[in-house]
GULO-281612 format. One record per residue: residue number from 1; residue in three letters; x, y, z of N, C-alpha, C, O in turn. Coordinates in steps of 0.05 Angstrom, whole numbers, m for minus. Layout:
# residues N
@n NUM res Ala n.east X n.north Y n.up Z ca.east X ca.north Y ca.up Z c.east X c.north Y c.up Z o.east X o.north Y o.up Z .
...
//
This chain:
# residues 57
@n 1 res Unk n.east m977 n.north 173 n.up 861 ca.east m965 ca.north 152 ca.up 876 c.east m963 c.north 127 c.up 858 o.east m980 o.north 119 o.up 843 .
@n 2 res Unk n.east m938 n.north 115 n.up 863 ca.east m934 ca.north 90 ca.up 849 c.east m947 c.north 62 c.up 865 o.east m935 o.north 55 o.up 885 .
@n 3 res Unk n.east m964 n.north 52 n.up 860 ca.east m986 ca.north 25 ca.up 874 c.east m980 c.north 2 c.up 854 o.east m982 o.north 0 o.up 829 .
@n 4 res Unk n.east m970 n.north m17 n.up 874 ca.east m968 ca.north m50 ca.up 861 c.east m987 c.north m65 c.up 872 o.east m986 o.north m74 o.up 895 .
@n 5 res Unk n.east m1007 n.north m68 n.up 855 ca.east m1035 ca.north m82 ca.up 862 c.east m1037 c.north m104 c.up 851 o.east m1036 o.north m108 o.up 827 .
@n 6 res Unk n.east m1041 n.north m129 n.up 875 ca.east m1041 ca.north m154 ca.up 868 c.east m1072 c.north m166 c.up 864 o.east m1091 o.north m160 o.up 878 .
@n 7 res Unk n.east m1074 n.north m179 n.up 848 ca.east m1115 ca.north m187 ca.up 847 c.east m1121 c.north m162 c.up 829 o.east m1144 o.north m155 o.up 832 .
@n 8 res Unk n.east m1110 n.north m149 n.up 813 ca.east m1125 ca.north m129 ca.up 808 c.east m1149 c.north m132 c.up 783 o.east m1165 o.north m115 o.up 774 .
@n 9 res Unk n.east m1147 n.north m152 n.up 778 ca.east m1176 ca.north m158 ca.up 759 c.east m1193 c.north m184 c.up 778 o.east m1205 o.north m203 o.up 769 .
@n 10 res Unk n.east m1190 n.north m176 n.up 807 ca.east m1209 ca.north m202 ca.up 825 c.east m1228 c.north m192 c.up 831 o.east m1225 o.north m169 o.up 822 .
@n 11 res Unk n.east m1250 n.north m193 n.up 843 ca.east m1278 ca.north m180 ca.up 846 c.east m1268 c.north m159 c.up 864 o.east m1286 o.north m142 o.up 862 .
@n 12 res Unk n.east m1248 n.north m150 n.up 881 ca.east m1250 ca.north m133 ca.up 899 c.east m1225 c.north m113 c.up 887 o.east m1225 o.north m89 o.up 893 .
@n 13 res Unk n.east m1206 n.north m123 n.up 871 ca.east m1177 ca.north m110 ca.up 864 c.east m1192 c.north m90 c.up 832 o.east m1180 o.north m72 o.up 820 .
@n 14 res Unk n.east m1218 n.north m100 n.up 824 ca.east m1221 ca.north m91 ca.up 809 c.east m1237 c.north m58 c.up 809 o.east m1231 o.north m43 o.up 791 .
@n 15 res Unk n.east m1251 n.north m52 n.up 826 ca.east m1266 ca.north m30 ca.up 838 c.east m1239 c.north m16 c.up 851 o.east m1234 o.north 7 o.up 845 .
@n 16 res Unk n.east m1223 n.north m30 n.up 866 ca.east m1196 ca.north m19 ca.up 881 c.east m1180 c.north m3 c.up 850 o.east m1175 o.north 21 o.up 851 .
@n 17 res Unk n.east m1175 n.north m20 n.up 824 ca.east m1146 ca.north m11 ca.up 809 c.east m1172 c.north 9 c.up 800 o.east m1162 o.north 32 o.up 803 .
@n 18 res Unk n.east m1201 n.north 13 n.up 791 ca.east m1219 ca.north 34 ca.up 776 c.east m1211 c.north 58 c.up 791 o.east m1202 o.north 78 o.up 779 .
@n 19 res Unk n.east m1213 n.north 55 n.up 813 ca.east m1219 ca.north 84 ca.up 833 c.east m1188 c.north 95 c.up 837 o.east m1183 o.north 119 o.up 838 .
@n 20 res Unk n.east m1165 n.north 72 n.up 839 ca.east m1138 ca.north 80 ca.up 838 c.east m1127 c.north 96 c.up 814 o.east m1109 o.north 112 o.up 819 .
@n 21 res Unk n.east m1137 n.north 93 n.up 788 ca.east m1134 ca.north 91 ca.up 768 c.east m1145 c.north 133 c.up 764 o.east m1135 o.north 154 o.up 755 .
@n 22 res Unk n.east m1172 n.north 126 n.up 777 ca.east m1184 ca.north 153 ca.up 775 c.east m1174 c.north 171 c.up 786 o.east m1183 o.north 193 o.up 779 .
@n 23 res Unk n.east m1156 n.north 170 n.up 805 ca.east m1143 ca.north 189 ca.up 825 c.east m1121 c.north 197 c.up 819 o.east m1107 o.north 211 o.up 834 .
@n 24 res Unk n.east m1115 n.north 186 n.up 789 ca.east m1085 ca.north 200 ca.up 778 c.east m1051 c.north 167 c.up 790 o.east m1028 o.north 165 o.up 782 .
@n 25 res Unk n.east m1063 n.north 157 n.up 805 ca.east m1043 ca.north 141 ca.up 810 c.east m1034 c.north 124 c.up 786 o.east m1050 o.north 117 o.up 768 .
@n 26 res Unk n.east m1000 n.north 117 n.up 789 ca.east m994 ca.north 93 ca.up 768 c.east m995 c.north 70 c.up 780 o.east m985 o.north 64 o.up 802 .
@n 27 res Unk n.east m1008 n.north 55 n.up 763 ca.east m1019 ca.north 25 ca.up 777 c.east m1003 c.north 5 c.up 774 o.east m985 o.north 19 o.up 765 .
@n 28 res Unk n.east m994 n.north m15 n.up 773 ca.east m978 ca.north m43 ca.up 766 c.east m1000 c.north m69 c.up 777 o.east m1014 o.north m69 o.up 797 .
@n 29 res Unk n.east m997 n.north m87 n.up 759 ca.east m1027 ca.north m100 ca.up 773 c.east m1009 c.north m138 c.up 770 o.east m999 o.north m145 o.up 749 .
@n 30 res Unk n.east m1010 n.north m155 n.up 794 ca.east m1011 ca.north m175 ca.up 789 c.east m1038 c.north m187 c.up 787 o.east m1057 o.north m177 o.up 799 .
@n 31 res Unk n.east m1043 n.north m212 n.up 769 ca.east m1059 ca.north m226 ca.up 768 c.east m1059 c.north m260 c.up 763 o.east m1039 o.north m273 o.up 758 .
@n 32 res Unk n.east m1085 n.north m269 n.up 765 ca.east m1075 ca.north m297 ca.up 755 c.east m1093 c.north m306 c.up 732 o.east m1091 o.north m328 o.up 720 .
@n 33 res Unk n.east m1112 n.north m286 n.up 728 ca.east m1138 ca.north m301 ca.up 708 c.east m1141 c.north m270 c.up 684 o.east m1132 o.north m248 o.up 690 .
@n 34 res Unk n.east m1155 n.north m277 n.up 659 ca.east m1157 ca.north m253 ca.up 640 c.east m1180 c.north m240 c.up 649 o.east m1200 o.north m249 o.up 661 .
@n 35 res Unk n.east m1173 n.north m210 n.up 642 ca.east m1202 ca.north m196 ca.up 641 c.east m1202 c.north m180 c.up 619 o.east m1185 o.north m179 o.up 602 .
@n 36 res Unk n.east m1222 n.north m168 n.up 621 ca.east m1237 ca.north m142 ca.up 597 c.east m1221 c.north m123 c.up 600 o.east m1213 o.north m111 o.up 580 .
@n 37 res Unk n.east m1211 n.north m116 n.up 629 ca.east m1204 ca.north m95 ca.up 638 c.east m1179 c.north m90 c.up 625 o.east m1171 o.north m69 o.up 616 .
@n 38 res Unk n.east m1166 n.north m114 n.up 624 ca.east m1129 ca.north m116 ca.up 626 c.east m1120 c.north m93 c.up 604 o.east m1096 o.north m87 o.up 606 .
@n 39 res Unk n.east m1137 n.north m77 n.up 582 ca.east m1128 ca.north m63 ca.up 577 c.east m1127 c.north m19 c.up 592 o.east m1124 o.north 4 o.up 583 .
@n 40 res Unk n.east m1131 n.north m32 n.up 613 ca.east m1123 ca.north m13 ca.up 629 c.east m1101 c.north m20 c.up 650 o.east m1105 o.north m13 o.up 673 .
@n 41 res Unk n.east m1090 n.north m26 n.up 646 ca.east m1071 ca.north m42 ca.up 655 c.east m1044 c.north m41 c.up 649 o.east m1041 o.north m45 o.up 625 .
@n 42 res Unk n.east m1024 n.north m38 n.up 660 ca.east m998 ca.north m36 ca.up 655 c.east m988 c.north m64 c.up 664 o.east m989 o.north m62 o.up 689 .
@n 43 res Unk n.east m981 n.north m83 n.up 660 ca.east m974 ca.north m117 ca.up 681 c.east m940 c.north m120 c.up 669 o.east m926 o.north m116 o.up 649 .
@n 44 res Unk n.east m939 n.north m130 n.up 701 ca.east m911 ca.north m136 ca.up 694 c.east m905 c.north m168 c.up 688 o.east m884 o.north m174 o.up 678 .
@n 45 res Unk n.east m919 n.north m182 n.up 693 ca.east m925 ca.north m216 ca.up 680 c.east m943 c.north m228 c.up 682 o.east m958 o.north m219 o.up 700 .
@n 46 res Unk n.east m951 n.north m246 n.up 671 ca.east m980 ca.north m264 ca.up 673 c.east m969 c.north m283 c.up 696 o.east m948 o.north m294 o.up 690 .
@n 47 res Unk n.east m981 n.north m292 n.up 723 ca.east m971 ca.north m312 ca.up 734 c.east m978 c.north m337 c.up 726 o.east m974 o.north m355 o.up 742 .
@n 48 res Unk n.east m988 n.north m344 n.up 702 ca.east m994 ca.north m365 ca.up 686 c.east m968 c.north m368 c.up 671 o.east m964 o.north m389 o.up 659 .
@n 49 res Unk n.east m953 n.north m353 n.up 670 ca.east m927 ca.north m362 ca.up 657 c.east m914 c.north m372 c.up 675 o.east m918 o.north m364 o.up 698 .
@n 50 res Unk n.east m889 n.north m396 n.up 670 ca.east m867 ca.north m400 ca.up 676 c.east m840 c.north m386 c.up 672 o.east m826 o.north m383 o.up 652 .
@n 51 res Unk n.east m837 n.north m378 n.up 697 ca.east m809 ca.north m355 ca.up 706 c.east m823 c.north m334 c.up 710 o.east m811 o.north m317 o.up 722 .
@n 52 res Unk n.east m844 n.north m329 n.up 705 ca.east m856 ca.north m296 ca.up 714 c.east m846 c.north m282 c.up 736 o.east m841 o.north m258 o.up 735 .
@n 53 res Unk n.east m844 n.north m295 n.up 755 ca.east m839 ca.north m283 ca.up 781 c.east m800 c.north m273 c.up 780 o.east m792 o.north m254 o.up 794 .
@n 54 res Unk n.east m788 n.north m283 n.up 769 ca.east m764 ca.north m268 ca.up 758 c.east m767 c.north m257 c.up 743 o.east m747 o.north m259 o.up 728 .
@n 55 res Unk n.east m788 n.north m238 n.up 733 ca.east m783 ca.north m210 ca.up 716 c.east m786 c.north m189 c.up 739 o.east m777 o.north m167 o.up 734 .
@n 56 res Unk n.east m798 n.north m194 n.up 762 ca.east m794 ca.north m178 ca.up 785 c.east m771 c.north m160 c.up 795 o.east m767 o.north m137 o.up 803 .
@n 57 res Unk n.east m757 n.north m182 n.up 790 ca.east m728 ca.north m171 ca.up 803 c.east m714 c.north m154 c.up 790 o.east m693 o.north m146 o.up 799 .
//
């Protein structure tokens, strides 16, 4: 299954994208802060950039 997970490096999105991740699903993860993790991670923009939210479309 294809899953667009928002928060996915936040205390709760992060146990959510591990266990998603383990189940064979493809993940897409918004966020707003860095983690360790992000290299598990596929992201479609940092929302720390400006215009990010138009690579969505």
């Amino acid at each position: 299954m294809k899953v667009l997970l928002t928060g996915g490096t936040g205390f709760l999105g992060e146990y959510l994208l591990a266990e998603l991740l383990e189940r064979g699903h493809s993940v897409w993860s918004l966020y707003r802060s860095e983690s360790r993790k992000l290299d598990t991670l596929r992201f479609l923009s940092s929302l720390n950039l400006p215009r990010s939210a138009e690579s969505l479309r």
